[in-house]
Each structure stands twice: as structure tokens, then as C-alpha cells.
C-alpha positions as CSV (number, residue, x, y, z in Angstrom):
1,X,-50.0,-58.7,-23.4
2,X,-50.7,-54.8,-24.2
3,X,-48.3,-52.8,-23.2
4,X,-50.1,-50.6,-20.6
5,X,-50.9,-53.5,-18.8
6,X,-47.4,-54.8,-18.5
7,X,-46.6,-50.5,-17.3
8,X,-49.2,-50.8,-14.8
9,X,-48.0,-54.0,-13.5
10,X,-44.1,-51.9,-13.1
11,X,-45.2,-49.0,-11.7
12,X,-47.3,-51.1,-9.4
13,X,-44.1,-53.2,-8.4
14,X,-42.2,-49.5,-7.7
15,X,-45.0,-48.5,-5.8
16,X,-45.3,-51.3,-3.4
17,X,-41.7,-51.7,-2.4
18,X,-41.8,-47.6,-2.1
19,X,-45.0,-47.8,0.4
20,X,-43.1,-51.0,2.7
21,X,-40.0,-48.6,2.5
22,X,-37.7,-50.8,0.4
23,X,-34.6,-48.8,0.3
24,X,-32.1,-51.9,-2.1
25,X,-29.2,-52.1,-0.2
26,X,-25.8,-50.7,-1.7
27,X,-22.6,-52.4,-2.0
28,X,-19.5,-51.7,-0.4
29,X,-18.2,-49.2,-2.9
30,X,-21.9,-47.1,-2.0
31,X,-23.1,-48.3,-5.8
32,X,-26.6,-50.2,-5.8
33,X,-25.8,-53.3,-8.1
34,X,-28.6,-54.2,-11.0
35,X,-28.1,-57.0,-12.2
36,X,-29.5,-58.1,-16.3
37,X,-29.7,-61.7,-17.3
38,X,-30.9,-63.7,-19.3
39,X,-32.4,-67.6,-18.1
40,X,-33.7,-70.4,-20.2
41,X,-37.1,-71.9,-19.0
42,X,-37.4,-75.4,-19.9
43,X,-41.0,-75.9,-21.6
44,X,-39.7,-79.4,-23.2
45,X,-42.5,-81.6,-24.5
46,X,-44.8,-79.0,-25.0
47,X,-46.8,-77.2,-27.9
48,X,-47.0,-73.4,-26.2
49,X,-46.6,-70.9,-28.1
50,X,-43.3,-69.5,-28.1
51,X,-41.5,-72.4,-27.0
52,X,-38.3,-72.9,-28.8
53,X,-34.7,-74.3,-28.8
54,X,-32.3,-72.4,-25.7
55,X,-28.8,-72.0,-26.1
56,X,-29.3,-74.6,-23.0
57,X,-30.1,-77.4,-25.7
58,X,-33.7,-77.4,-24.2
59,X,-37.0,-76.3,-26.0
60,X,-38.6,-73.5,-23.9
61,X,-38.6,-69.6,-23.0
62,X,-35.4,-67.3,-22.6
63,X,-36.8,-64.8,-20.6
64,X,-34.7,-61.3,-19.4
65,X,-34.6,-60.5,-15.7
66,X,-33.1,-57.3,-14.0
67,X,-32.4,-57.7,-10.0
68,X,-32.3,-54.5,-7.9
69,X,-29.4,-54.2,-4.7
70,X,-27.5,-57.5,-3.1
71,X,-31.4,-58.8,-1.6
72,X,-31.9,-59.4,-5.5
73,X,-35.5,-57.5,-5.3
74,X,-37.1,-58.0,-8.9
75,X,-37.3,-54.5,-10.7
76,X,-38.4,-56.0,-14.3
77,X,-38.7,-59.1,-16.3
78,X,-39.6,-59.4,-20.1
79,X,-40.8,-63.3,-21.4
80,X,-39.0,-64.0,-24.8
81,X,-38.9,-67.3,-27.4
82,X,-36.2,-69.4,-26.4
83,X,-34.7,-68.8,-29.7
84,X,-34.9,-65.1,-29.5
85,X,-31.2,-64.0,-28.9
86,X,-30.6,-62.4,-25.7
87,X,-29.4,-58.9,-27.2
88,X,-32.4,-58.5,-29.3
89,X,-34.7,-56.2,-27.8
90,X,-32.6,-55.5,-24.8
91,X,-31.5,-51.9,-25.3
92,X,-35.3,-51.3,-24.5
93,X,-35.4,-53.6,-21.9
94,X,-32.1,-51.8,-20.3
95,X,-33.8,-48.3,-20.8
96,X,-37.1,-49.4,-19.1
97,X,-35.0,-50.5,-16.3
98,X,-32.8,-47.7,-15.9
99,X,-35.6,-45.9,-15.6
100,X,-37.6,-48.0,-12.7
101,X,-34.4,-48.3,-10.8
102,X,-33.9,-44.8,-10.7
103,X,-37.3,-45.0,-9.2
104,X,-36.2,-46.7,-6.5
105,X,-32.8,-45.6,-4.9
106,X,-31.1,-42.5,-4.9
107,X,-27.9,-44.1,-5.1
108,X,-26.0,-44.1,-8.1
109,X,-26.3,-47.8,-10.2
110,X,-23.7,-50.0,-11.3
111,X,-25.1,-52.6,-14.3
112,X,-23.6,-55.9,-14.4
113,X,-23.9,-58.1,-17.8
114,X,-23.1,-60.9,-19.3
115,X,-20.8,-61.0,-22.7
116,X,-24.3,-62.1,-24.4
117,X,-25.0,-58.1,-24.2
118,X,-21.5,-57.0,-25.4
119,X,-23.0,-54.2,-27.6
120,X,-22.0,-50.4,-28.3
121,X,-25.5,-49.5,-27.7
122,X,-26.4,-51.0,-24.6
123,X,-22.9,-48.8,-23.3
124,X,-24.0,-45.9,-24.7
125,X,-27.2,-46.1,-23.2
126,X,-25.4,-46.5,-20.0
127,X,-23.3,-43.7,-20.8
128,X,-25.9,-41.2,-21.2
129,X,-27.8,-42.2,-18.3
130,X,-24.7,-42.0,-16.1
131,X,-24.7,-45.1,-14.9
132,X,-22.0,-47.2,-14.0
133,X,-21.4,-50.8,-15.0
134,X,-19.2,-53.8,-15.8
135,X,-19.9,-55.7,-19.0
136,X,-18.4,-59.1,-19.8
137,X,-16.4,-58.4,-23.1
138,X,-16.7,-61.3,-26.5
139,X,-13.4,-61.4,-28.1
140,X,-13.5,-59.4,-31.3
141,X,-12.3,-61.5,-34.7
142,X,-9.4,-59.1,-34.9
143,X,-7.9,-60.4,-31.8
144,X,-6.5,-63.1,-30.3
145,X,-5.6,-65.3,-27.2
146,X,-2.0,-65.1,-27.9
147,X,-2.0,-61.4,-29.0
148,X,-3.5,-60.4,-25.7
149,X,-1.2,-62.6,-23.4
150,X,1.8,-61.0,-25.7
151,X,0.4,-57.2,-24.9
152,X,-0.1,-58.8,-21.1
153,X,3.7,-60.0,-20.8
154,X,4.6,-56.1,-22.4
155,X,3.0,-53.7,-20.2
156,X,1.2,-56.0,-16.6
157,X,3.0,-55.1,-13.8
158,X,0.7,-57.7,-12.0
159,X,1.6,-60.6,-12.5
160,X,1.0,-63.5,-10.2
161,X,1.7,-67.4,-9.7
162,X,-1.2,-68.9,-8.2
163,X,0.5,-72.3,-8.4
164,X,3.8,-74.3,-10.3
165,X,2.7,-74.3,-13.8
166,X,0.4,-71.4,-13.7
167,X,0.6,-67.6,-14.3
168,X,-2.0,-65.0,-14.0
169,X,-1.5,-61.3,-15.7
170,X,-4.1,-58.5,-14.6
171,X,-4.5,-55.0,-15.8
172,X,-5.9,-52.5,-17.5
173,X,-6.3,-51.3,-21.7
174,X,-8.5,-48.3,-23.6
175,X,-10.1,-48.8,-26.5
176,X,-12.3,-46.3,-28.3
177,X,-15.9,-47.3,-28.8
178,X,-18.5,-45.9,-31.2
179,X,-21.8,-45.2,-29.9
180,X,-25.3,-43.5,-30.8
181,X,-26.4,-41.0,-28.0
182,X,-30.0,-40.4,-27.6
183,X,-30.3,-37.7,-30.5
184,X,-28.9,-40.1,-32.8
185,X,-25.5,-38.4,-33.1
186,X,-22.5,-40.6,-33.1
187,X,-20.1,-40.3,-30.1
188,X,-16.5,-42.1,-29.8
189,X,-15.2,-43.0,-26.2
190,X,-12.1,-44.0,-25.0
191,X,-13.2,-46.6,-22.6
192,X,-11.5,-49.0,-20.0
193,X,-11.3,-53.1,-20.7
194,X,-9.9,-54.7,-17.4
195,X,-8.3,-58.0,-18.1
196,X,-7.7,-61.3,-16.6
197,X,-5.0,-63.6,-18.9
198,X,-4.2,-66.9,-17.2
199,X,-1.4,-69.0,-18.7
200,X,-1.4,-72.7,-17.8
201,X,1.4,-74.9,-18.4
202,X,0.6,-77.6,-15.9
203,X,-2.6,-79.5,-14.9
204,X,-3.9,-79.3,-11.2
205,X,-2.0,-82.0,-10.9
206,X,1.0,-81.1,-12.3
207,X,0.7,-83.0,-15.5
208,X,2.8,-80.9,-18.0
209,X,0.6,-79.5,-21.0
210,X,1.9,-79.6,-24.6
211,X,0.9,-76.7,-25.5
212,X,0.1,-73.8,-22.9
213,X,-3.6,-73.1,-22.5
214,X,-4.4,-69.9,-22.5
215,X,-8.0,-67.8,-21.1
216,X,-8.5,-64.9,-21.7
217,X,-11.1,-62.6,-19.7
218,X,-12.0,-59.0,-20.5
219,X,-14.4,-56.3,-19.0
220,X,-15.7,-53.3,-20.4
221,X,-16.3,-50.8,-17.3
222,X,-16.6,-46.3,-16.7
223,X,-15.9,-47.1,-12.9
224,X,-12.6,-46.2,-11.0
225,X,-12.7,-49.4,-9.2
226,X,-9.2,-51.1,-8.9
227,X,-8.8,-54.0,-11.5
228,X,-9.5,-56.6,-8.5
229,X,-12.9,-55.4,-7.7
230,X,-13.7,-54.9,-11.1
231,X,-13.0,-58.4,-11.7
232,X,-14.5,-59.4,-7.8
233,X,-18.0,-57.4,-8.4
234,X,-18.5,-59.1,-12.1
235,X,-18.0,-62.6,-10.2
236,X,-20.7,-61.3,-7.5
237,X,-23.2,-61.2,-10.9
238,X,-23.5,-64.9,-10.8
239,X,-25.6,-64.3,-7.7
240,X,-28.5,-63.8,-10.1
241,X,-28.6,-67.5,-11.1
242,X,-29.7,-68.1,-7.2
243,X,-32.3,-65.8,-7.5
244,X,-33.4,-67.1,-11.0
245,X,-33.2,-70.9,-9.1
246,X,-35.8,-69.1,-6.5
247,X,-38.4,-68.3,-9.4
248,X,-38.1,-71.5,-11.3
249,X,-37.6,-73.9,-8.5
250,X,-39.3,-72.2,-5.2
251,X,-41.9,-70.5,-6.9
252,X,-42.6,-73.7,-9.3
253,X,-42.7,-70.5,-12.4
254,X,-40.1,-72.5,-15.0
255,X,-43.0,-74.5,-16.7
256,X,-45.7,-71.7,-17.7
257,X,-49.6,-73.0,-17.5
258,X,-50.9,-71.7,-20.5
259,X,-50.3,-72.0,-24.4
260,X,-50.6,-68.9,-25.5
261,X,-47.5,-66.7,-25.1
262,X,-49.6,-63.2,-24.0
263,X,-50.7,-65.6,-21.3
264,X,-47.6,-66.7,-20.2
265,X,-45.7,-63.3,-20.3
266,X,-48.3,-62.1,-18.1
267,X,-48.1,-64.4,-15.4
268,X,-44.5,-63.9,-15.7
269,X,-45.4,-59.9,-15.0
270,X,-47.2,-60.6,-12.1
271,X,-44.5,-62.8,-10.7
272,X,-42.5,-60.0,-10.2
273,X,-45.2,-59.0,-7.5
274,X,-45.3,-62.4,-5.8
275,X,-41.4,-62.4,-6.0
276,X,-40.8,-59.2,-4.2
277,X,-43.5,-59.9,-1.4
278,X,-41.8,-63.3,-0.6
279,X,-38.7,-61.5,-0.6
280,X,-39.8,-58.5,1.6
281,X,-41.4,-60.8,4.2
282,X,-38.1,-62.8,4.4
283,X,-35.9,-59.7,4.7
284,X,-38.3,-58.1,7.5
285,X,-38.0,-61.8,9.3
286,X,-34.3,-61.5,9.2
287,X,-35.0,-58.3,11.7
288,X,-37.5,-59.9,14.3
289,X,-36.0,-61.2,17.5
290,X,-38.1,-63.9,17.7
291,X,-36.8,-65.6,14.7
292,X,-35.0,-69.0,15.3
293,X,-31.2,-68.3,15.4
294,X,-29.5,-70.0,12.7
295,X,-25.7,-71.4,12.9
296,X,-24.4,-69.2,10.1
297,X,-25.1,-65.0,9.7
298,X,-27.9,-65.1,7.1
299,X,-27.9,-62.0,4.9
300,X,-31.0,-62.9,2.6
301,X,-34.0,-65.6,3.3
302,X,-34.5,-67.9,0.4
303,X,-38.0,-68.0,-1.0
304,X,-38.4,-71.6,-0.2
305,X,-38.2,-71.3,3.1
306,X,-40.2,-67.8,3.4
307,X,-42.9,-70.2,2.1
308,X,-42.6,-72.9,4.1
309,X,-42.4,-71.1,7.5
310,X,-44.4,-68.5,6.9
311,X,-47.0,-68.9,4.1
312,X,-48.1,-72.5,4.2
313,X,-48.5,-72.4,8.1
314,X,-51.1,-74.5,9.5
315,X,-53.8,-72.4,11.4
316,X,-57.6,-72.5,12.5
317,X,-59.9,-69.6,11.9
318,X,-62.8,-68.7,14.2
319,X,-65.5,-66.1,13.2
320,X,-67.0,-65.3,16.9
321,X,-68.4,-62.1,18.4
322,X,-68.1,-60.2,15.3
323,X,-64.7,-61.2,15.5
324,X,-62.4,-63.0,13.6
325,X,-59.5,-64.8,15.3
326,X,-56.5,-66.8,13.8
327,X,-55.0,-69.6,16.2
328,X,-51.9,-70.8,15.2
329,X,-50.2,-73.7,17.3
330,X,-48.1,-73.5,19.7
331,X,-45.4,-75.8,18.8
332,X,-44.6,-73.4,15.8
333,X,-41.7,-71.7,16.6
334,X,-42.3,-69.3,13.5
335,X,-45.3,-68.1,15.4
336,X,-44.6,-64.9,17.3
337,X,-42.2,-63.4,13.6
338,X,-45.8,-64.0,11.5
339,X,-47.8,-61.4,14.4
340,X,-44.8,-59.1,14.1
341,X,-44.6,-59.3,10.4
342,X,-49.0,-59.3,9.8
343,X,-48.5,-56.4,12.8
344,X,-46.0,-54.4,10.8
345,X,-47.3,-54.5,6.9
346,X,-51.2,-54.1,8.3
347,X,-50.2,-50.0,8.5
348,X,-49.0,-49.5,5.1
């Protein structure tokens, strides 16, 4: 797909959420979350081009999505060969979104990645843009699990027991990191890694363990969040995966139509469009009155049942008197939120 096409598709994306006043809402700490992840599309048994082996052990695409505020709005997608490792190509990818999130909130970001991206030059990038974010960190070949639970037992202060058997050490270290800033000069930082070092020396059950087990989790972050909510708001990332379900499942986009790969990353483009007006209908539904209650506070709609209540809604339409007229039945209780909803977006 050429690449103007795939800009105009964007900026048309920006545009539409900016004309039905789409403001992504923030997170506690005032930061608007962005979320970048990569999720295997499984294309087995097929020829299309592009199709290849996932790090899911399933022949098919590895595209990378980037979700906008905690209603997961869809700010950019990019298709890729399911071979195609998830760091190549991204600092582009990050740029590009940086740049159409900016477009859309005021606010100041915080990225969230997976280790997959654990690279100098996507923090860099971050850096200069003045961003904020929490990347998971891979464990470098010069270290180790037990050197980091010895440099844990040296210096945590916080050190808790969950249960018999099991000890949990969280903190904070620096580490200088070596970057390329946007003029090609290279830049050293002193940045923050907040850990997570569990020590197990029971099971669950309390069957003793030979030898301990150790885990070992580590976070590269620029924000002065405490060490909890570092560790909390990287958690809160694996939210994506629901939205990622809500494309692939709801939306019935895992399995692309065509098998030509320009084809397919297109229709992927324009999903973004289809995504984010199922998702804007389902958060303006959340405001009607008229909605049916439901037992539990509901902060987001799920796309599969925007689409069942109120795009596949059975109707009867009646040209007459140079009229047109739309009867819907009376037994739907979804009824009176689609004549808000049609009432409300008819003026942008």
C-alpha cells in the first residue's frame, strides 16, 4: 500500500475522533497511556502473501498496534510477516505514533512496551520527544538471576512475604544507556530500572523446592512514579490483548480476505476507522439514560455487543411523502440510545 494512502487513512482517523470531540481519557497520575504491541494473526492453511511462522507457533501476520487512553481508541496499526521480528521497523512505527498522539491530547503520554521492544533507540526516541513510558526490560547476558537477587538482598528495603515459602524484593537501580538523538549524536543517560525479584522456596502448596526458583522482573522508566505503580501501570498494558481480542474476534479481522499482502495491510488501515466508530458509539451509549442498567459499573462497551445492539438491529424503512422513516420495534429496549446516538453524531 503506498504510503500516502496509508497517511491519509491516519490523518483521517485524527480527524474524525477530533470532529466527535474524542478527548482519550487520562489515567490517575493525569498521563494519557499509549499502549504498542505486537499480535500474531493466525492465517494457518493459507498461501497469502506474507503469511509466515509467529512466535505463537502459528503461520500468519504479526501486526503492530498502538492504543490511545484507558477506552483503548486505535491511533495506528502497521501489518507485518509473522516472521518479521517485532523490533524491526518499530522505531518508525513509535515516531509515527508519537506524532498522531500528540495530535490528539494535550496531555502528556506515557508509552507502555513489551520487553520484545527493549532497545536504546526506541528510549531515545522517547527521550527526545519527552514522553514518558515503562518498558519491560530482557535480561542482558552479563547478568544474572542470582546476581540480581544478591544486589536485591544488599540494598531493598522492601521486602515482603506474600506467603510461607515466598519472598518478594522491590526497588529501584540506574544504569547508563547509550542512545542516538535525532541529529545522530550519541547521548549517555543515567536511567531508572524498577525491579520485582521473587524468591520461591515453597510451592502453593507448600511442597518444599530443591532449589529456590528465582524471577526476576525489570522496568526501564523516566517517570517519578513510586516503584508499585510503576510495576501496577505496566500490568494495566495487558489490557491491550482485550482490545486486540475485539479486532480479531468481534470484528472477525484475524483471517485477512485477500492474498496479496498491499491488500491485506490496507484493510487492516481502514479497520482502524471501523474500530474507533464501534468504539465511539459504545462510549457515547455508556452516557445515555436510556441505556439498560447493567449489574456491574461498566467503564468501556465491548465491540461485540456495540454490534449486536446497535448495528445489526432489525428495522423497516418506509420512503413516503418525500420522507423517509426508520421503524424500529418496540420490544427493543436499545431503541430510544440508537435516536440519541443517530441524533447526536448527525451534527458533526
Amino acid at each position: 500500500m503506498g504510503a500516502s494512502l496509508r497517511n491519509e487513512i491516519l490523518e483521517a482517523n485524527v480527524s474524525m475522533l477530533d470532529r466527535c470531540k474524542i478527548e482519550p481519557t487520562a489515567l490517575d497520575c493525569g498521563k494519557v497511556a499509549v499502549d504498542l504491541d505486537v499480535t500474531p494473526m493466525d492465517n494457518s492453511g493459507t498461501k497469502k502473501e506474507g503469511v509466515s511462522f509467529t512466535y505463537k507457533k502459528f503461520d500468519g501476520y504479526a501486526p503492530m498496534m498502538a492504543y490511545i487512553g484507558t477506552e483503548g481508541f486505535l491511533v495506528n496499526t502497521e501489518l507485518r510477516e509473522g516472521k518479521q521480528h517485532c523490533q524491526n521497523h518499530t522505531p518508525e512505527f513509535l515516531r509515527e505514533t508519537l506524532r498522531l498522539s500528540h495530535k490528539l491530547t494535550s496531555r502528556p503520554l506515557l508509552i507502555r512496551m513489551d520487553s520484545g521492544n527493549d532497545a536504546a533507540t526506541n528510549l531515545g526516541i522517547l527521550i527526545e520527544d519527552g514522553s514518558w513510558f515503562i518498558v519491560k526490560r530482557n535480561m542482558r547476558k552479563s547478568e544474572s538471576k542470582d546476581e540480581w537477587l544478591k544486589l536485591a538482598k544488599e540494598v531493598c528495603k522492601d521486602i515482603r512475604h506474600p506467603r510461607d515459602g515466598k519472598d518478594v524484593y522491590i526497588g529501584s537501580s540506574w544504569k547508563e544507556v547509550d542512545y542516538l538523538d535525532s541529529n545522530g549524536n550519541n547521548k549517555t543517560i543515567c536511567m531508572r530500572i524498577v525491579y520485582e525479584i521473587t524468591e520461591r522456596f515453597t510451592e502453593p502448596d507448600g511442597q518444599f523446592l530443591m532449589v529456590p526458583e528465582i524471577e526476576v522482573n525489570t522496568f526501564w522508566t523516566n517517570t517519578d512514579m513510586t516503584d508499585d505503580e510503576v510495576i501496577d501501570h505496566y500490568h494495566a498494558h495487558g489490557e491491550s490483548e482485550q482490545f486486540h481480542s475485539e479486532i480479531k474476534t468481534d470484528m472477525d479481522v484475524e483471517r485477512l480476505p485477500s492474498g496479496k499482502f498491499d491488500t491485506n495491510e490496507l484493510v487492516l488501515e481502514l479497520t482502524i476507522l471501523a474500530y474507533n466508530i464501534l468504539r465511539i458509539i459504545g462510549q457515547a451509549s455508556l452516557k445515555s439514560k436510556r441505556a439498560p442498567r447493567s449489574k456491574h459499573p461498566v467503564k468501556r462497551r465491548r465491540i461485540r455487543t456495540v454490534i449486536s445492539n446497535l448495528i445489526l438491529m432489525a428495522g423497516h424503512l418506509t420512503a413516503h411523502a418525500r420522507r423517509i422513516v426508520l421503524s424500529l420495534g418496540k420490544s427493543n429496549i436499545w431503541r430510544f440510545v440508537f435516536a440519541e446516538l443517530y441524533q447526536q453524531f448527525s451534527t458533526y
